[in-house]
C-alpha angles and dihedrals in degrees: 000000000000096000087046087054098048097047092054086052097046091043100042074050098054087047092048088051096052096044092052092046098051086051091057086050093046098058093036092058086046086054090053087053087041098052084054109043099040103061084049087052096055098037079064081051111043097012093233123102110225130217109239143190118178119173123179129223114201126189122185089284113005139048148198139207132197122207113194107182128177128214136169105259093249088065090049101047089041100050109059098173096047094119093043083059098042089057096034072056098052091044089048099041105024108033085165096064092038079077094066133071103270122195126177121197116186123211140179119268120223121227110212118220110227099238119231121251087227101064126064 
């Protein structure tokens, strides 16, 4: 009787462990899709292609991912609602991430000046 209870618990353990893990993987493999198809949708919005980090905590059953996402100025101060479509893009696309805690922090981009070979 003892051997039969602790092989359903080890094995209920071990199915719990892989379904938790293949949802990780899942989501991690929908950031990586995510982190591609998203600059080249606001650049179709704003026509202007961002520059963009995201990076994903997980504990055992939420998760939350961070968008840091960098425009001109004059991006940031002209679209008011960019957040609101970023995250209308996520629920549409990536239903799976539309289950985590998104947040989305703007910044302004800096353009760097090509320096002359003549100065030094």
């Amino acid at each position: 009787m003892k051997k039969t209870i602790k092989f359903i618990l080890i094995t209920g353990a071990i199915a719990a462990l892989g379904f938790f893990s293949l949802k990780v993987i899942r989501r991690i493999r929908e950031l990586l899709k995510l982190s591609k198809t998203l600059p080249e949708y606001l650049r179709d919005i704003t026509h202007e292609k961002p520059t963009m980090t995201c990076s994903m905590s997980q504990t055992f059953l939420t998760g939350k991912i961070d968008l840091k996402i960098g425009f001109s100025e004059e991006v940031i101060e002209g679209e008011k609602n960019l957040e609101d479509t970023i995250k209308s893009y996520i629920n549409d696309f990536y239903p799976i991430l539309s289950e985590m805690d998104v947040r989305i922090t703007f910044y302004k981009k800096t353009v760097e000046k090509p320096k002359d070979e003549n100065e030094e």
